[in-house]
Each structure stands twice: as C-alpha cells, then as structure tokens.
GULUM-253898 format. One record per atom (N, C-alpha, C): x, y, z; residue in one letter. Coordinates in steps of 0.2 Angstrom, whole numbers, plus 5000, padded with zeros to 4 digits. Layout:
<lozas>
XYZA;...
</lozas>
This chain:
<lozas>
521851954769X;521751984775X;522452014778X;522752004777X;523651974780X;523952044775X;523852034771X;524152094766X;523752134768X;523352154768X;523052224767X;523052234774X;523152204778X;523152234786X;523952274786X;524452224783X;525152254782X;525152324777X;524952324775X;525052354767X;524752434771X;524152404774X;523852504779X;524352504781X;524652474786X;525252474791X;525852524789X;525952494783X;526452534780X;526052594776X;525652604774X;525552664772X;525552704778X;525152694783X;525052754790X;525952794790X;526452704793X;526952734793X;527352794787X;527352784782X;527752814775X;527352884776X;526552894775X;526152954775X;526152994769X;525653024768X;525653054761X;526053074756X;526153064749X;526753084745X;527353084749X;527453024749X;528152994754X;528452974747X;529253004746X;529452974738X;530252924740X;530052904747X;530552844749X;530252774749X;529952774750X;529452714750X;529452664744X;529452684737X;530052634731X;530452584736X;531052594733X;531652554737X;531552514740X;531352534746X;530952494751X;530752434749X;530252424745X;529752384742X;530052354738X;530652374735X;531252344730X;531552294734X;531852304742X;532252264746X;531852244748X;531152254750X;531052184756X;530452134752X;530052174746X;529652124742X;528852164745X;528752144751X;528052164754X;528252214759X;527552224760X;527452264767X;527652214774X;527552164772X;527452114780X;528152104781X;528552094774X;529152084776X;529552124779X;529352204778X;529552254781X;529452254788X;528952234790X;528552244796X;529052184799X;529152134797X;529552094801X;530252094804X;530452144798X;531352164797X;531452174807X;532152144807X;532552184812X;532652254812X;532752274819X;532952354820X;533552344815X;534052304814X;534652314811X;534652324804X;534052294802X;534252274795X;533652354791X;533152364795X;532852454794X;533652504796X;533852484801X;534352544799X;534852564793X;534752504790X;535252504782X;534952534778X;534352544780X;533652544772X;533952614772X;533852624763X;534052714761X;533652744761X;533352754766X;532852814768X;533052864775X;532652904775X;532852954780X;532652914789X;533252944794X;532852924800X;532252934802X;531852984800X;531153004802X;530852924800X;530752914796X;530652844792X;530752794796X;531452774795X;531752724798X;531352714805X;531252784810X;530952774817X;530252754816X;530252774812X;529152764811X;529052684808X;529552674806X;529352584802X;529852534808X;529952584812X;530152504821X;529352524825X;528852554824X;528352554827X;527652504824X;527952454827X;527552384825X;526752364828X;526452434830X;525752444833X;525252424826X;524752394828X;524152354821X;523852394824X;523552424830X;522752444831X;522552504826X;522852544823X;522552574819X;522352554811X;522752524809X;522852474803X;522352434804X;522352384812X;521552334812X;521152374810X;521052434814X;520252474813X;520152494807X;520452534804X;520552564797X;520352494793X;520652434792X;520452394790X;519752364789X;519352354796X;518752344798X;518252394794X;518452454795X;518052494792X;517952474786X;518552474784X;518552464774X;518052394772X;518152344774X;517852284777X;517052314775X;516952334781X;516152354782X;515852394777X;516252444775X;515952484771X;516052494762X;516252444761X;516352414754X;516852464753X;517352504756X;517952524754X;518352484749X;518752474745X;519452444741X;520052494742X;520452444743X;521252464745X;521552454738X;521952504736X;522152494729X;522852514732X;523152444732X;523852464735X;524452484729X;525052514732X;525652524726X;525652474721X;525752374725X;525952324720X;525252324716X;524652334717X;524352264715X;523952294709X;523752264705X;523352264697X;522952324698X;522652344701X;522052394701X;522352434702X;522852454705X;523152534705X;523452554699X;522952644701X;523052664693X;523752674689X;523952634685X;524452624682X;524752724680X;524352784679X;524652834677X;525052874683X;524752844688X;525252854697X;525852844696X;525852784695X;526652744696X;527252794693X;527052854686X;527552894685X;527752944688X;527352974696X;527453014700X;528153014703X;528453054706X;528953074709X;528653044717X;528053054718X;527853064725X;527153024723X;527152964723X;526252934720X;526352914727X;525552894728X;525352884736X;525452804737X;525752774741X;525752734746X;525052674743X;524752704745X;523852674743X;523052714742X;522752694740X;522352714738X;521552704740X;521452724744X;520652704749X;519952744742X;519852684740X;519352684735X;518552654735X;518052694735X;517352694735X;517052714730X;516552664728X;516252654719X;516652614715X;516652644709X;516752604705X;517452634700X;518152604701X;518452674698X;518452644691X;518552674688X;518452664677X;519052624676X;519152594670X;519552584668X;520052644665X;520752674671X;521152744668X;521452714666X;521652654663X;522252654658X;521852654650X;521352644650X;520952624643X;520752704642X;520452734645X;519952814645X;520452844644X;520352904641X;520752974643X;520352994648X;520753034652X;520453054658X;520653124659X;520553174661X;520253264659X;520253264666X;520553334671X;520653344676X;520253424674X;519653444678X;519353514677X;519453524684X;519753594685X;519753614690X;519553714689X;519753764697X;519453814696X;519553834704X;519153884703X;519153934710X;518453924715X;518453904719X;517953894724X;517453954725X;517754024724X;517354064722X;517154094714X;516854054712X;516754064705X;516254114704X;516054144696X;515754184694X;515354144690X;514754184688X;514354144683X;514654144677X;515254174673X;515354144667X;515754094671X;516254054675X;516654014678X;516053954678X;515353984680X;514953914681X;514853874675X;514453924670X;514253904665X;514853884661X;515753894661X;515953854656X;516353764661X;516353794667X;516453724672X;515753674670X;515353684668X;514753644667X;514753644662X;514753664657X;514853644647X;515553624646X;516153634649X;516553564648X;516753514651X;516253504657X;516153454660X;515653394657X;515153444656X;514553384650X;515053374645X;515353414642X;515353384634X;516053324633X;516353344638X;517053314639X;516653224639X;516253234645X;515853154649X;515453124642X;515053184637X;514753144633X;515153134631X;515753154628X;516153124622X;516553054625X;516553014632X;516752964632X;517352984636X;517553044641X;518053064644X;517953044649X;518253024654X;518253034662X;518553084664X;517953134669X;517953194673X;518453174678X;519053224680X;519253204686X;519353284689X;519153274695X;519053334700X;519053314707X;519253384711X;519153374717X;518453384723X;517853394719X;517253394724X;517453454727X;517653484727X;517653564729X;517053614728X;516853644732X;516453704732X;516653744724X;516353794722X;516453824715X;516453774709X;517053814702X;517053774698X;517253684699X;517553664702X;517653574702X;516953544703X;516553574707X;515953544708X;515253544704X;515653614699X;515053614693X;515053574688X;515853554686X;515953544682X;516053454686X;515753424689X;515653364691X;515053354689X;514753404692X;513953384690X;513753384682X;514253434677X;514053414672X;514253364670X;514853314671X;514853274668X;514253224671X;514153204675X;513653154681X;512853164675X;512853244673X;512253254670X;512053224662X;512653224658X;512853184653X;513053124655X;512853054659X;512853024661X;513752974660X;514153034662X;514853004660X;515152994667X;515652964667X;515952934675X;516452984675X;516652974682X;516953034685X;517353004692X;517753024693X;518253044699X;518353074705X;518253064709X;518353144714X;518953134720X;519353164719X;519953154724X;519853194727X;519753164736X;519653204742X;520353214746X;520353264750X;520853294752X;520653264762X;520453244764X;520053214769X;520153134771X;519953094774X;519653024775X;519052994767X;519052954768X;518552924764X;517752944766X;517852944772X;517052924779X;517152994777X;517353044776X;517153124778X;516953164769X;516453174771X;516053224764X;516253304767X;516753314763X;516853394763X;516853424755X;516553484755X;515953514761X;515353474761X;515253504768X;514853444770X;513753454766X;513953514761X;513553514756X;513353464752X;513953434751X;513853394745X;513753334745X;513453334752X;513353224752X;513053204745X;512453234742X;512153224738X;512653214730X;512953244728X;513453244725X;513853174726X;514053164732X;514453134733X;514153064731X;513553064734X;513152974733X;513152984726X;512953044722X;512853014714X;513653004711X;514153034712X;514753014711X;514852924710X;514852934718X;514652844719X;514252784713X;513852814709X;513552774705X;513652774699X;514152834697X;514352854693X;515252854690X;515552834696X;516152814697X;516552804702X;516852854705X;517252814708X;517552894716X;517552884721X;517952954726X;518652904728X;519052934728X;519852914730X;520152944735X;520452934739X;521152974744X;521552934743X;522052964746X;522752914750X;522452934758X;522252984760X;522153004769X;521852924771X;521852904777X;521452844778X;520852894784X;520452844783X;519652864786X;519952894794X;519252944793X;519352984799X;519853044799X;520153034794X;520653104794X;520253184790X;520153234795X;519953284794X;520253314788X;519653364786X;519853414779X;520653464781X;520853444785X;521353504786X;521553524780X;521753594780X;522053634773X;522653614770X;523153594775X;523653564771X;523753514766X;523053474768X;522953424764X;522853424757X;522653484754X;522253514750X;522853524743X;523153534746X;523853574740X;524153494739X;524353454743X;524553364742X;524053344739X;523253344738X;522853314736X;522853324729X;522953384727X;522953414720X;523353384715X;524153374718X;524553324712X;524053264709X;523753224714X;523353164713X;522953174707X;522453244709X;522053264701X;522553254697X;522953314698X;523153294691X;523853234688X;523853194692X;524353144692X;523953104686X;523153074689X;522653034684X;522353054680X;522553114676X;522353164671X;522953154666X;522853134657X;523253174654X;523253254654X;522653284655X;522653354654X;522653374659X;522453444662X;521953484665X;521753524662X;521153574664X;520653604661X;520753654667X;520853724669X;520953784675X;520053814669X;519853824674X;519153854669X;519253924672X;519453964679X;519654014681X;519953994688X;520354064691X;520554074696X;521254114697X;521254144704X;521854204704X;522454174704X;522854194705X;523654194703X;523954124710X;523454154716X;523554114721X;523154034723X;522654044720X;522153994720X;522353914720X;522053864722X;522153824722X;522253764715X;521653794710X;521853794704X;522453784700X;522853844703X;523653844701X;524153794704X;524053784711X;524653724712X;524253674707X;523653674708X;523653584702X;524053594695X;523953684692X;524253674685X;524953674685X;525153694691X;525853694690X;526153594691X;525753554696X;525753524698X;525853464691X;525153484686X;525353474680X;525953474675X;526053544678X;526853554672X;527353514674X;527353504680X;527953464682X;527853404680X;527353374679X;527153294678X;527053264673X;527153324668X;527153314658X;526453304654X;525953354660X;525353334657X;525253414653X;524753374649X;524353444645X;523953504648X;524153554648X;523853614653X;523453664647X;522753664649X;522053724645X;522053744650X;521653794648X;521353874651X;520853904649X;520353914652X;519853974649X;520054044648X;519954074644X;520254164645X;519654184647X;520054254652X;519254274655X;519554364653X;519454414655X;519254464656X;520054504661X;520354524654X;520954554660X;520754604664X;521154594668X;520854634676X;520454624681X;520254564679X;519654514684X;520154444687X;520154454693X;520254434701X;520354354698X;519654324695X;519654254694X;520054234686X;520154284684X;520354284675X;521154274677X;521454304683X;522254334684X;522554254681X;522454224687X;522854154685X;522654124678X;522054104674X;521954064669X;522254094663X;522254184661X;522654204658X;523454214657X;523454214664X;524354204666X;524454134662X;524154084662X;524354004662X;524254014652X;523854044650X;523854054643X;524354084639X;524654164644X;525454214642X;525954144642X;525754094649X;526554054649X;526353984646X;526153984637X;525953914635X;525353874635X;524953884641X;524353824639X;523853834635X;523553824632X;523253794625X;522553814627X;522353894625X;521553904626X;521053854624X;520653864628X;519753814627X;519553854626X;518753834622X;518353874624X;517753824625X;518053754625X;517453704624X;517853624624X;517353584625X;517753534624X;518153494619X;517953514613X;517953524608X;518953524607X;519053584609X;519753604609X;520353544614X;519753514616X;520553474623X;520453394620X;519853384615X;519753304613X;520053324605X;520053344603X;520353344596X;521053324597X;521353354602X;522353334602X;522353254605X;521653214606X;521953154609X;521353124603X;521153144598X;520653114593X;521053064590X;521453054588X;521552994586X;522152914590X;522452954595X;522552914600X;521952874602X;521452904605X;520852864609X;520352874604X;520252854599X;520052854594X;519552794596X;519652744599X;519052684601X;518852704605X;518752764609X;518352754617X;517952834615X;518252884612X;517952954611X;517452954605X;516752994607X;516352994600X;516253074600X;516653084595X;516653154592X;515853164591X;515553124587X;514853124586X;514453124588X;514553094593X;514053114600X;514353164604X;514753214604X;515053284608X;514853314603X;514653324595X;514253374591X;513553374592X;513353324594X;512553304595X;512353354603X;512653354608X;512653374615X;512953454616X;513253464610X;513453534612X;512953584612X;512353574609X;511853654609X;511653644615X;511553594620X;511153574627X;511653574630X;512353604631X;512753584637X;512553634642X;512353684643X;512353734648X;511953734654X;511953734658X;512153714666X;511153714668X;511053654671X;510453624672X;510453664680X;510053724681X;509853744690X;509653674693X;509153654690X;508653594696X;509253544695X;509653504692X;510053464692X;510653484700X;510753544699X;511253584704X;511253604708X;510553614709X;510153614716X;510153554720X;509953494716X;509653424717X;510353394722X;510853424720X;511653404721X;511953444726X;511653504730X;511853544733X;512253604731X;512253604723X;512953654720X;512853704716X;512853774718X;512853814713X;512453884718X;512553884724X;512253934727X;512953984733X;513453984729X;513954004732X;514354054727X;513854054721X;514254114714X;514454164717X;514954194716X;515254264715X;515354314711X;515454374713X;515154434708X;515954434710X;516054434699X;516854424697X;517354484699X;517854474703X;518154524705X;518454564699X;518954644701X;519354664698X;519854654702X;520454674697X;521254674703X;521054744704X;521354764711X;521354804716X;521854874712X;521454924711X;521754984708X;521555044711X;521955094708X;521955144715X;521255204715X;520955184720X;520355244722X;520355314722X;519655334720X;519855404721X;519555424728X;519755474732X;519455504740X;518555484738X;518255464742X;517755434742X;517155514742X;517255564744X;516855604743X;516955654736X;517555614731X;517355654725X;517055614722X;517155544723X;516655484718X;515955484718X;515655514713X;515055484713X;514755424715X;514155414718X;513855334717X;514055294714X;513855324706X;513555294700X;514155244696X;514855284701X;515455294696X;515855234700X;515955214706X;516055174711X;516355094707X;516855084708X;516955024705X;516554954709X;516554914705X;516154824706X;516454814713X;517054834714X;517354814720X;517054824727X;517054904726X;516754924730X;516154904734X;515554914728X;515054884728X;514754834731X;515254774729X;515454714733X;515454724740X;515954784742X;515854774749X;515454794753X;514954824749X;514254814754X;513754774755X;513654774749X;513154684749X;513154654743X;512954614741X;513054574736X;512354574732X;512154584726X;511754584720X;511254554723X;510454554726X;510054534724X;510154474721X;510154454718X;509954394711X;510454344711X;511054374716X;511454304717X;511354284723X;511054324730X;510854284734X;510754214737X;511154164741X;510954124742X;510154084743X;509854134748X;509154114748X;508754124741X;509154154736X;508554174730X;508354124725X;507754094724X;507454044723X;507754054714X;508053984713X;508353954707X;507953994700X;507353964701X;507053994694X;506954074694X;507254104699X;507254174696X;507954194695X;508554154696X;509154184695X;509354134689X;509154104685X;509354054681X;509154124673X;509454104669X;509554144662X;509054124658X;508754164653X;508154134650X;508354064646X;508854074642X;509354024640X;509153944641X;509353954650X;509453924653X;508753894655X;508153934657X;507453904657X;507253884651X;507553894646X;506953864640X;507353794642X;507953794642X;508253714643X;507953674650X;507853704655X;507653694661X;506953654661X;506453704659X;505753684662X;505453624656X;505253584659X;504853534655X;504453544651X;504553524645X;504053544639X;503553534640X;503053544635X;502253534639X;502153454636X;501653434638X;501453374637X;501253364628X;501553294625X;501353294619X;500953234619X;500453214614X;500353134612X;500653104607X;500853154604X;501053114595X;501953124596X;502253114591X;502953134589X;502853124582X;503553134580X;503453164573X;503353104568X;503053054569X;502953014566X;502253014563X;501953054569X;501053084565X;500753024567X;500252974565X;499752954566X;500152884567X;500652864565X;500952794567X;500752794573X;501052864577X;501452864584X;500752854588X;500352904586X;499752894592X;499352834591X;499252804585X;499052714587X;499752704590X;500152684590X;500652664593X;500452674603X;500252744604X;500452774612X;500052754615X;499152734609X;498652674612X;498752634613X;499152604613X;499252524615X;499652524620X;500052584625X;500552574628X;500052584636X;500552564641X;500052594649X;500152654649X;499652674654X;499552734657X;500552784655X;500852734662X;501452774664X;502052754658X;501952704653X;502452704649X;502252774641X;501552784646X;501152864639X;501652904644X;501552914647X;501752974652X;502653004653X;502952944651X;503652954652X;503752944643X;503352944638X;503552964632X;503753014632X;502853054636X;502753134634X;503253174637X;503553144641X;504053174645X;504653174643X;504953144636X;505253154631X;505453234628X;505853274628X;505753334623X;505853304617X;505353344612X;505553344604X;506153354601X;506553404605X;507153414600X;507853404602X;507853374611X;508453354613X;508453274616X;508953294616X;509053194623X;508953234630X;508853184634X;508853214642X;509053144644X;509453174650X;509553094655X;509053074660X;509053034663X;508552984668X;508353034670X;508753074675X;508653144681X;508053174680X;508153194673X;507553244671X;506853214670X;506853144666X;506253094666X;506153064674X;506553064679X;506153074686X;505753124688X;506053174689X;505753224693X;505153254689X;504953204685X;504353224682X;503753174688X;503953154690X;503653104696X;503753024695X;504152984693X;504252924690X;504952924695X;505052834696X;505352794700X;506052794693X;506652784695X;507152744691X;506852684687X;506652644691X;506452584690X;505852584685X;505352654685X;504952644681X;505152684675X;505452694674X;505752724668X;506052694664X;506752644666X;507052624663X;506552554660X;505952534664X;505552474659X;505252504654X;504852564655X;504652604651X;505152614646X;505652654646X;506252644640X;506052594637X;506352524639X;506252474634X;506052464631X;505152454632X;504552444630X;504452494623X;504652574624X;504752614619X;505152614615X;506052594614X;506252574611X;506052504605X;505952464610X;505452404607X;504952434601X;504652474604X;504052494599X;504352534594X;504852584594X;505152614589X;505152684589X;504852684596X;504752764597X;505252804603X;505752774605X;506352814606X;506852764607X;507552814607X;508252764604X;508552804612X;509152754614X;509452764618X;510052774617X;510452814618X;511052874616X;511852834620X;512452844617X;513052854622X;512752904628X;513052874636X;513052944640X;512352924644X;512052874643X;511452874647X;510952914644X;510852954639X;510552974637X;509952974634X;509252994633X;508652954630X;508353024625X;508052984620X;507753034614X;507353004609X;506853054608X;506253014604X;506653004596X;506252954592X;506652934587X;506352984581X;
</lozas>
C-alpha cells in the first residue's frame, strides 16, 4: 500500500516522458525515500529546478485518490522498479514513470509485438489493409499494439480482436476516459482480450497534446511499426519517426501518389522502410527469432478470410468515419471553363460526400460483394463432409448443439462473434464446441478460432 501510494506520488510529481527521473531512483532507492529527503539533500539531486520544486511538495490527496480508484477498479500500477513493467520501455530516452494498466497485458518480453498505426481519416483501401494486417499479424501469434483512435488504429484493432489475438491499446487520456467516446465497446472487448495502458493518471482529459507524447509508448512496446496510411503531417508520422529514433523496424503500405493519405506512407518507403503488402512481409524478418510463439501456418490458413468483417465493426462502433481519399492540392482551372464532369475528386468533396459512404448508410449496402460473401451467414446445413457418419452423429446431439454446428461455414474457421450473433450465449457455445469436438466433428484452431473437421 505504502509503495504504490509513494510511487503515484512521485509519478504526479516527474509527469509525463520526464527523462530525469533515472538518477533519482539511483540516489535514493525508492519513491518513499525521495518523499522523505530533506529540502537540502533534493537540492543536490541532478535534476532541473522545476523538478526539484515539485518533489518539496509533499501533498498525498491526489495520489490517495488516484490510488483508491485503482483499488476499486481493478487498475494495476506497473511502476519503473517492479517485474511487470515492460522490460522493452526501460530502453527509452523518455519511458514513463508508470503505467496504469486495465486487463490483462501479454507477456511483451516473450511475444513479438507490431505497432499498426494510420490516419483517423482513413479511406476504404486504408480500412481494408488496417484490418488484413491486423487479423493476420494476431492470427499468426503477434501482439497488436495501437492507439484506439478513430480511422486506421481502430480497424486494425478490431482485426486482430477478430482473429482472436491479444492486443494493446495505449491511450492518450486517464485510464477512466474512453476516447472517443465511440468506442467503449471496443474498449470492453480490448479488456478481454488484452490489455489498455497509459502513463496519464485517471481523470486526465484527452487533451491533444497528449497525443504526440502517447505515440512514443506505441511505439516504444513494438519491435515494428506498420503506418498503413497517412499525410506527411499526420499523427501516424510522429509514431514513425518516433520509431526511427528508437531502433525499431519501420513498414509502410504504398498508396497511390498524389493522394493526401498515401503523402506520408510513400515518403516513409523513398526514406527506407520496408514495403507491406500483408502480414506476411513484417513476420517473416522476425520468423526465426520468435520462432516458438509465431505459426506461419496458421497466417497461410487465415489469409484468404482476412478482409474486414462490417457486423464485427459495427458491433465495435468502428468503421463509419471512411473518407473519400484525397488528392494533393494542384492548381485549378477558373471554375466556369471546367466542365462538371472534369472537376477533380477534391472538389467534389467539397460539396458533399458519396452517397455510399454516408454515415447513416445501412452497413449491408456499403459493404463489397467480397466482403458479403464473407459476411452473411451461410445457409443452414445438416451433414458436413463426412456424408452419412455426420448426420447419425448430429442425431444424437441437442437441439442447440445441432444449431451451432450448422452455424459452422464449410470452408472457413470463424471466431465465437460470428457463432453468437446467430442467437447463442458465449456460454452456450463454448459447451457445444466441446461436445462437438468430442464427437469429431469440429477442431478448435490457434486464435480462438472454430471449423468443421
């Protein structure tokens, strides 16, 4: 109790990406023992005055409260000393003080861990490759790390969640604050599927500042990153530079020169980083390092099904903010010699936005045909391809463990998600699994995954 009341105390005081805070902790041992020091013996510390004056303010009541909260709310404090903090932090310039942690965070020293990131105004080709290498990455045994942002971060979260792989999301905010406030849904399945982190302590607003400091963190607990799109300005960019400084591996998707979202990703490919087109490309240079935790085998099995699930991203609050992909800004001609027809994309834009990408416009009509054959539920079967075994066999099963067979497609695996929203409990699923793997008529996959045998 004692510790972790000192240890907030001294995070409040130091404050975010504070890179004096080391030494400190070298001279005195603990937080408590800093909290004890005399004015004389802080004036010696090799730190700045601003410091020095913030650690003679011996005030608990924020630290009690903060505390309480974490208490009550099943928070963990993953301070600088102690075991659980992620050991790939400690090599920062600027790693956080501590870490206010909800869920479950993964094992980052064992995993490779893949930071996907992108532009908050993404396009549909941005969504569709933030979700295929978010699944493929997650089925192949990678941990997703992203910021829970609007656009690409958020797709490419829910693909990995969708592939039943664990995931990170480092907020820019308090722990108590879901920004945007979209995405609580998101947020709760993150929670059972891994792990949300900050340095901010509860109650701290999304302010923008915050946002550019948060970033280093993505990619601090990343070997890689992944920019899937985004402009030259974007926020995407300070992560990748964020990376370069921090000796991690930097991909890019190529987009389409002269497109707004493409400026940055192809910049980041002219100065070096290692085109993607898939996951494929960022798990092969760590395939034999991580060689025990990655199945290449199961990322060939999942790649014809990666492409981005509407009722999943819906369910999640994510995917109804697409943008119609800009161009860079080039010179017009007098508006009454241009034709209509001839008007560039930009313009166009500036009247109103495509029918079909409309927010209100109902999922199953903006989704790709692609994308509904993989979507809608296949029709109900009684047999599988084992022919007459199977239907004496699906005799003998109940009602709801026939039901959630049928609920099986023939030719792929699907996660729990898709086998509830057929009208079934988790709970009643997962019995049913059993009883059918029992019998011999479906195998249960890496990734959480389920398929007839």
């Amino acid at each position: 109790m004692k510790g972790c009341l000192f240890e907030i105390w001294f995070s409040l005081r130091c404050g975010a990406a504070n890179r004096e805070f080391q030494p400190l902790l070298e001279i005195f041992g603990t937080p408590y023992e800093i909290f004890n020091a005399s004015a004389s013996e802080l004036e010696d510390l090799p730190c700045s005055q601003n410091l020095k004056n913030r650690l003679m303010d011996k005030s608990l009541g924020e630290a009690t409260r903060i505390m309480e909260y974490c208490e009550a709310n099943d928070v963990e404090i993953l301070f600088w000393q102690s075991e659980q903090y992620p050991t790939i932090l400690r090599s920062l310039m600027d790693p956080p003080v501590l870490l206010y942690c909800k869920g479950t965070l993964p094992a980052m020293s064992e995993k490779l861990c893949i930071s996907v990131v992108g532009t908050r105004s993404m396009s549909e080709y941005g969504k569709r490759m933030a979700y295929k290498i978010g699944y493929e990455l997650a089925a192949a045994g990678t941990v997703v790390v992203s910021g829970m942002a609007l656009g690409n971060d958020s797709v490419a979260t829910a693909g990995a969640l969708a592939a039943g792989g664990q995931v990170v999301a480092v907020l820019g905010s308090g722990i108590d604050i879901v920004y945007p406030r979209e995405h609580q849904a998101l947020f709760e399945r993150i929670l059972s599927q891994g792990a949300v982190v900050t340095e901010y302590p509860p109650t701290t607003p999304p302010a923008g500042r915050n946002f550019p400091v948060r970033n280093r963190l993505i990619s601090g607990l990343s070997k890689g990153t992944v920019v899937v799109e985004g402009d030259l300005r974007s926020g995407s960019m300070i992560t990748a530079r964020n990376a370069i400084f921090q000796g991690r591996d930097i991909y890019a998707f190529p987009g389409n020169v002269g497109e707004t979202n493409s400026s940055g990703t192809n910049q980041l490919i002219s100065d070096g980083a290692i085109i993607v087109l898939s996951a494929r490309d960022v798990l092969e240079n760590y395939a034999f390092i991580y060689r025990d935790v990655l199945d290449l085998d199961r990322l060939r099995y999942v790649e014809p099904y990666s492409l981005p699930d509407e009722d999943f991203l819906a369910d999640l609050g994510i995917g109804h903010r697409v943008a119609v992909p800009k161009e860079e800004p080039s010179p017009q001609p007098p508006r009454e010699e241009a034709p209509a027809r001839t008007q560039t994309r930009t313009a166009d834009r500036s009247r109103k936005r495509p029918p079909a990408k409309e927010p209100q416009a109902p999922a199953p009509q903006t989704a790709a045909p692609a994308q509904r054959k993989k979507q809608d539920p296949p029709p109900p079967v009684t047999t599988s391809r084992h022919g007459d075994t199977s239907r004496h066999i699906l005799q003998k099963l109940t009602e709801t463990q026939r039901r959630v067979f049928e609920a099986l497609p023939l030719d792929h695996a699907v996660s729990l998600d898709y086998i509830t929203r057929e009208g079934f409990s988790a709970g009643e699923v997962m019995a049913a699994m059993t009883v059918l793997e029992i019998r011999g008529l479906t195998v249960t996959l890496p990734g959480g995954l389920y398929a007839r045998k």
